[in-house]
N, C-alpha and C positions, 0 to 999 in steps of 0.2 A: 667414332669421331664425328662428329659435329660441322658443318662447312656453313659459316657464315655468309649472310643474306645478301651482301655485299660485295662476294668474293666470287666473280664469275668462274664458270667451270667449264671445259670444252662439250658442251653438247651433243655437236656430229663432230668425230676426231678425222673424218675421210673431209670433210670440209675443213678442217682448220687445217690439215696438212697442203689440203689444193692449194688453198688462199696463201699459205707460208710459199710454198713454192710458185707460185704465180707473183706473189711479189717478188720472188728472189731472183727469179727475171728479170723484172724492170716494170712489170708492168704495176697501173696505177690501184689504187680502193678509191672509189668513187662514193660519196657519200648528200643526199640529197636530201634527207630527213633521220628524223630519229624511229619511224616506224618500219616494222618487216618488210624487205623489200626493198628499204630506200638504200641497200649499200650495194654494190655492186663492182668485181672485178670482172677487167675484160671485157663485160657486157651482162655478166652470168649473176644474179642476184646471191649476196652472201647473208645465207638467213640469222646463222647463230651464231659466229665464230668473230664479231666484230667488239662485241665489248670486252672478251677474252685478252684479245689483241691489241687491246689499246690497254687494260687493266695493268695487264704485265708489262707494259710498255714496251713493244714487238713491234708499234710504228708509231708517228711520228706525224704530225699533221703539217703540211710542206704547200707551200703559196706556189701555186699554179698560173702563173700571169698568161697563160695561153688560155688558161679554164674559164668555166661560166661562173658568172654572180651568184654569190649563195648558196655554190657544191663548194663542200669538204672534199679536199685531197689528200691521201696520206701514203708515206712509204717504209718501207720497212727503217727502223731504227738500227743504232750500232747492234746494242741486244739483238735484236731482232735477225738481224742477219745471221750473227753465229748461232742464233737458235734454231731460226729457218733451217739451215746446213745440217746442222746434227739431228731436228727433227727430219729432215728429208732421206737423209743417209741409214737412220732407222726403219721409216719406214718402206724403203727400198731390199733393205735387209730381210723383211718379212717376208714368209709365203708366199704366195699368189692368194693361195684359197684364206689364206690369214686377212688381207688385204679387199678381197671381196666381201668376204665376212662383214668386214667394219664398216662398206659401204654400203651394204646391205642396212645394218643394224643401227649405224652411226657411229 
């Protein structure tokens, strides 16, 4: 099978699961450019898991009138929230040493 060029893939699956559950918290994705680096939940930079996330549309870009000029804000979407849930509940389900694994490996 074939995955077009186009069609982002999850990278690191132990980071998109952090970032799904860290939004499903409350907390924000900070977004301050388009290079590595520039996204950021909680403080903690999110290297790969950001075009994923906006592709499948998992979140939702949301006016921050608290925020600064020129950062992107975004929160999880309706999607997004019952994905967040069923992804988080999976991989809670897993192992430990399964769990390590994939943060180990991505």
């Amino acid at each position: 099978m074939q995955v077009s060029q186009s069609t982002p893939i999850i990278v690191h699956r132990a980071e998109f699961v952090d970032a799904l559950h860290l939004l499903l918290r409350g907390h924000w994705l900070v977004r301050v450019g388009d290079g590595a680096g520039c996204t950021t939940i909680d403080g903690a930079p999110l290297w790969h898991s950001f075009d994923t996330l906006q592709h499948y549309g998992l979140i939702d870009e949301v006016d921050n009138r608290e925020g600064f000029p020129g950062v992107r804000y975004f929160r999880l979407s309706d999607r997004g929230h019952d994905f967040a849930r069923r992804a988080w509940d999976a991989w809670c389900r897993c192992p430990w040493w399964q769990r390590l694994l994939v943060r180990l490996t991505g």
